[in-house]
C-alpha positions in Angstrom: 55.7 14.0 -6.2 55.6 14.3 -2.5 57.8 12.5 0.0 56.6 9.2 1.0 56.5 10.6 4.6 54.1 13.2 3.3 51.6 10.5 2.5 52.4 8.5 5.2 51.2 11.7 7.8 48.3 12.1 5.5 47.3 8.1 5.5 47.6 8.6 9.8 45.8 11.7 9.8 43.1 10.0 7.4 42.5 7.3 9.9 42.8 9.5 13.2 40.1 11.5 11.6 37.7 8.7 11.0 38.0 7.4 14.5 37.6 11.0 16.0 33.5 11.6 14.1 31.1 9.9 16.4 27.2 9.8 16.8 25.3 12.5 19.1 25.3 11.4 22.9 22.5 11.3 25.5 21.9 14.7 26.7 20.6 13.7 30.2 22.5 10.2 31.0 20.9 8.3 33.8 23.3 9.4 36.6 25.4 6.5 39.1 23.6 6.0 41.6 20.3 7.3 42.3 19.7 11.1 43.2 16.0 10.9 44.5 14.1 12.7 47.3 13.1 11.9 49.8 15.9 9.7 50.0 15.1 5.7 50.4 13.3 3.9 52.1 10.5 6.7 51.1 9.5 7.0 47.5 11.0 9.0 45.1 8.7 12.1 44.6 11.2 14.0 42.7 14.3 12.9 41.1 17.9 14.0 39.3 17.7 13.8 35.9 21.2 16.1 34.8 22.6 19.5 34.2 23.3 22.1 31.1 26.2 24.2 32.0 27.3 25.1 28.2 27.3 24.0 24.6 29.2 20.7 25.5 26.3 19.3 27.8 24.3 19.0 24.5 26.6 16.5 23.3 26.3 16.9 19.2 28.6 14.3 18.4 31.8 15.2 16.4 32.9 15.0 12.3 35.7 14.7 10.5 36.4 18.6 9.9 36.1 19.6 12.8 38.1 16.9 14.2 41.0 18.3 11.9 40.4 21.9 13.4 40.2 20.4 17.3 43.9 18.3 16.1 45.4 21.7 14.4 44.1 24.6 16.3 43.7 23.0 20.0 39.9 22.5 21.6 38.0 25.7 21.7 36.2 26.2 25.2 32.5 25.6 24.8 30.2 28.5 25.6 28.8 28.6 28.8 26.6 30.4 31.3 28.1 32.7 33.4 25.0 34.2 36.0 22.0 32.2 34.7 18.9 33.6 36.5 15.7 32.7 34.1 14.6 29.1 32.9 12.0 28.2 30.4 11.1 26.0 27.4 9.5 26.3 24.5 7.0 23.5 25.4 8.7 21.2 23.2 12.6 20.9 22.3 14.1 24.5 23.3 15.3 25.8 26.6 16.4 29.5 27.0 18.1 30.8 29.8 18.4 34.1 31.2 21.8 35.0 31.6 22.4 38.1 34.1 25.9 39.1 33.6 26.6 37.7 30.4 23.6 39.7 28.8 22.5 37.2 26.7 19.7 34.7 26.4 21.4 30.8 25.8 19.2 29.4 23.7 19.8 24.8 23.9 17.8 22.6 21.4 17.7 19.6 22.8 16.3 17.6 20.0 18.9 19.1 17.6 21.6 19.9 19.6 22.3 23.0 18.3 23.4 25.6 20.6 22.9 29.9 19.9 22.8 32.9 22.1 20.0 35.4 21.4 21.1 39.3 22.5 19.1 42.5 20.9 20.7 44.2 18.1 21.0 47.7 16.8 19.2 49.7 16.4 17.4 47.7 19.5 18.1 48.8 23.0 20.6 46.2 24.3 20.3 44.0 27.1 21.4 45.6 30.9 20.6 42.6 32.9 18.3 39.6 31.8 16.9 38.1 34.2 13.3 36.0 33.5 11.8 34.7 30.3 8.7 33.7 29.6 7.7 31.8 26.1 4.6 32.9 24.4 3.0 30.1 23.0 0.2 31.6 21.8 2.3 34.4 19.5 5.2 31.7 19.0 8.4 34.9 20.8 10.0 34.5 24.0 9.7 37.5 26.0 12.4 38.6 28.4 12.6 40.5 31.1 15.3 43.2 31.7 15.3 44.8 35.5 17.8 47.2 34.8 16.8 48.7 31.8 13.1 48.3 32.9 11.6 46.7 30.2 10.5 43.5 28.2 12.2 42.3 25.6 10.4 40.0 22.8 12.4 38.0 20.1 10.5 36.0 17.3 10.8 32.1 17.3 14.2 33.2 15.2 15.6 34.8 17.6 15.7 38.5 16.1 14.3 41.0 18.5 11.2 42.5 17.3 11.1 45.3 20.5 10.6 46.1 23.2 7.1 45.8 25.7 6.0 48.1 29.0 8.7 50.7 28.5 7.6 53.7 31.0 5.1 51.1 32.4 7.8 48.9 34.1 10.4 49.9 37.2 12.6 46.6 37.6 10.6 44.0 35.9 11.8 40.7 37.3 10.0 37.1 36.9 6.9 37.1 34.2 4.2 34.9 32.3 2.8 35.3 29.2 -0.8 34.5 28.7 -3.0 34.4 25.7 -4.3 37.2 27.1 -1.4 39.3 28.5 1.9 39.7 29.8 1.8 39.5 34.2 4.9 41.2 35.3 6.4 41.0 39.0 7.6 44.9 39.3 10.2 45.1 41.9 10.4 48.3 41.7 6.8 49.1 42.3 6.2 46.4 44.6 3.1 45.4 42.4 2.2 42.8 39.5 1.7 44.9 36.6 -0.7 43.3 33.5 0.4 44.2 29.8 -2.0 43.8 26.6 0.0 41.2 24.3 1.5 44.7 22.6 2.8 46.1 26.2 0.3 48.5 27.3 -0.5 48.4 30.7 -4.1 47.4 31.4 -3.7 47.0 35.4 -2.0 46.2 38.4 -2.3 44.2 41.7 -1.0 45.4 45.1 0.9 48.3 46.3 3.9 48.4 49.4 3.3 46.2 52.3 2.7 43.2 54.7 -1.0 42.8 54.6 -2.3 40.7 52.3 -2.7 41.6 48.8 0.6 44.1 49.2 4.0 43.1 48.1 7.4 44.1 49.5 9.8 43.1 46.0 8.2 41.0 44.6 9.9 38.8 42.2 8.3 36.1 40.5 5.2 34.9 39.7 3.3 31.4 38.0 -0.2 30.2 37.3 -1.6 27.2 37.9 -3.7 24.9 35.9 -7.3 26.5 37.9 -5.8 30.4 36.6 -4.7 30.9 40.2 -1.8 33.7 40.5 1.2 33.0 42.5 3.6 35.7 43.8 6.8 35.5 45.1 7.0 38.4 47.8 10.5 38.1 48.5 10.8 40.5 51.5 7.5 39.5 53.5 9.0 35.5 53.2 6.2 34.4 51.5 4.5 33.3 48.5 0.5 34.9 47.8 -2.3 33.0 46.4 -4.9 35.1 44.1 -8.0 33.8 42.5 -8.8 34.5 38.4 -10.4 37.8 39.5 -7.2 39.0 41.4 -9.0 38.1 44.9 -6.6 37.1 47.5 -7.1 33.5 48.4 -4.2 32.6 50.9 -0.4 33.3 52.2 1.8 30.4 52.4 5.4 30.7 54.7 6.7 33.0 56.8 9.9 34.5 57.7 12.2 31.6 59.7 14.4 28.7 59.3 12.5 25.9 60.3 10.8 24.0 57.3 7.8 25.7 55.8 8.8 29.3 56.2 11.5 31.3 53.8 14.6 32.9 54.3 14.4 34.5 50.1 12.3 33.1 48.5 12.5 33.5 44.8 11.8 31.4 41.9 8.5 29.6 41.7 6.6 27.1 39.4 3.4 24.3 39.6 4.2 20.7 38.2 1.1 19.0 35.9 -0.3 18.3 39.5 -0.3 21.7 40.8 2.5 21.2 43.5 4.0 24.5 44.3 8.3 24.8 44.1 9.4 27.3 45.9 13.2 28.0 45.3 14.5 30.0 48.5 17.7 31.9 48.1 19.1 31.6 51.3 18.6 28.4 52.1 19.8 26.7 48.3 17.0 24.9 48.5 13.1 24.4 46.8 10.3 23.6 48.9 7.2 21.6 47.3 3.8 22.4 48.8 0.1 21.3 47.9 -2.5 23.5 46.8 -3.7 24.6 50.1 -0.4 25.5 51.3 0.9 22.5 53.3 5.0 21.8 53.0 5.1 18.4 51.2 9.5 17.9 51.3 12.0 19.9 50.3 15.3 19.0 48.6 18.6 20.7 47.4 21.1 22.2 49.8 24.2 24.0 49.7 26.9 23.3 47.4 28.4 22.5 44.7 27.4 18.5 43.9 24.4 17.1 42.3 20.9 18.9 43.4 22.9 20.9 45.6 22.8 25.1 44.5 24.2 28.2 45.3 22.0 31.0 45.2 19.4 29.7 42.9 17.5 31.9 41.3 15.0 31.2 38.8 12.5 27.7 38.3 10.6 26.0 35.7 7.9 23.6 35.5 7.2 21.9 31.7 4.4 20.1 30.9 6.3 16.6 31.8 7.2 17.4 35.2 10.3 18.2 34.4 12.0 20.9 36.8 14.4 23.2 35.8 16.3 25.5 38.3 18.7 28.1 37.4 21.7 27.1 39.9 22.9 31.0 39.7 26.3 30.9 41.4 26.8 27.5 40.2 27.0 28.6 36.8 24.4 25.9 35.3 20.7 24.9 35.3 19.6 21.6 37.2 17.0 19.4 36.1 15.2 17.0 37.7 11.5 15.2 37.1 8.6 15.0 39.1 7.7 11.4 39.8 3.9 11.0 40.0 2.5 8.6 42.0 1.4 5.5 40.0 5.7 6.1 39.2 7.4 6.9 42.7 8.0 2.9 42.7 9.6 2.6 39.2 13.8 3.1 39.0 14.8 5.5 36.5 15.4 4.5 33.2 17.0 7.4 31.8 16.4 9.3 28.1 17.8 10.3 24.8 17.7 14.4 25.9 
């Protein structure tokens, strides 16, 4: 028979257990206070909604054994992001981040909670540095983009890498879309847009070196919106192009300065449901909104370390809710925060379960 103190530390252990499982928590808690800009008295036209910095911030809830492994072994540090540069989502429940210097792709399911990191392996090339993804829709893969090891890498909805796409084709692929139709590259290295066929092969490109219009100098990102318009980041002329379906140029919006309107980097870029343009600029750790036709609507974010402040952002996403995902690089974590439309910019937040 055991000691009665032996069952007495398993009868305490018993009941420490059951009070340490609890229930999943809200992934994006409705912050104190109110995080909007423009700040008050204006309305809200884009607000705070949280962060993901690691595997924590999707707050699975806890159970009993792995409250005994926490109480024996000491809490394990949750996986986090070290140099996160790409942001997208699935469309519905998954967001996967590009993570530079941690070569790996952090895969968050918000609906889940489950957390995984996607990386090529052998006999796949491995990743040099990730830095833009891209979700396929259409072919249900992720595709990722790889500037050092000049490729495109695609993973099935799994997460197993099925190979690699442009190979020869691509310098230092940066930012990218995927399309029903094709893959549209932003080549750095080339100072062009390169368009891949679905399988990789390259069926033609846009620009060449320079400052007139229609020629890029490092490019690094590019987005569509809803009317099949191309925008390009074109990092080094401090501006963002405009070209129509057919690849015609349409307009230039920003210019190299610091007043309001014009770029110091700009990088990241992305078009809400409405078409608004983000413009995430480097230099500033800041995004800039615009309308269509290229006039600066506000601009929010600023340097630092607090809530929708960034340190060299990188990377921005738009989902099909408005929701706005920037890749806080030097931060160490995405932001997210929600377009408010206009029938809405009156309403106070009410928060969410993800």
């Amino acid at each position: 028979m055991w000691p009665a103190w032996n069952s007495i530390i398993v009868i305490g252990l018993g009941t420490v257990l059951a009070g340490c499982s609890s229930s999943p928590g809200v992934v994006f808690e409705t912050p104190i206070g109110e995080h909007s800009w423009p700040p008050p008295p204006d309305k809200a036209r884009v607000r705070y909604v949280g962060q993901v910095r690691s595997a924590a911030d999707l707050k699975p809830g806890g159970n009993a054994g792995a409250a005994l492994g926490t109480l024996l072994l000491g809490k394990e540090e949750a996986p986090g992001m070290v140099s996160p540069m790409g942001v997208c989502t699935d469309g519905a429940d998954r967001v996967f981040i590009a993570d530079s210097n941690a070569q790996v792709v952090h895969v968050f399911n918000l609906r889940t909670r489950a957390y995984e990191q996607w990386s090529p392996k052998d006999p796949a090339p491995r990743f040099a540095q990730p830095v833009a993804v891209s979700f396929d829709e259409a072919r249900g893969r992720l595709l990722v983009s790889d500037s050092a090891a000049g490729v495109v890498f695609a993973f099935d909805a799994r997460g197993v890498c099925t190979g690699v796409l442009g190979a020869g084709v691509l310098r230092r692929p940066c930012g990218l879309v995927a399309r029903a139709d094709g893959i549209v590259v932003a080549d750095v290295g080339s100072h062009q847009v390169v368009i891949l066929s679905p399988d990789g092969r390259e069926e033609s490109r846009l620009g060449s070196r320079g400052r007139d219009p229609g020629t890029f100098n490092f490019p690094t990102y590019v987005a569509f919106d809803h009317a099949g318009r191309l925008y390009v980041s074109d990092s080094l002329n401090f501006r963002v192009q405009v070209f129509a379906p057919d690849m015609s140029f349409v307009r230039s919006i920003g210019s190299k300065g610091d007043m309001p309107g014009s770029f110091g980097q700009p990088k990241g870029i992305a078009l809400d449901p409405e078409d608004h343009l983000y413009v995430v600029d480097a230099n500033f750790e800041a995004v800039q909104v615009f309308s269509t036709e290229g006039q600066l609507l506000m601009t929010f974010g600023g340097e630092g370390k607090g809530v929708g402040e960034f340190w060299l952002p990188a990377g921005i996403f738009a989902d099909a809710d408005g929701r706005l995902w920037v890749a806080d690089s030097y931060n160490r974590r995405v932001q997210v925060f929600q377009y408010v439309k206009e029938e809405q910019a009156a309403a106070s937040p009410s928060g969410g379960s993800q």
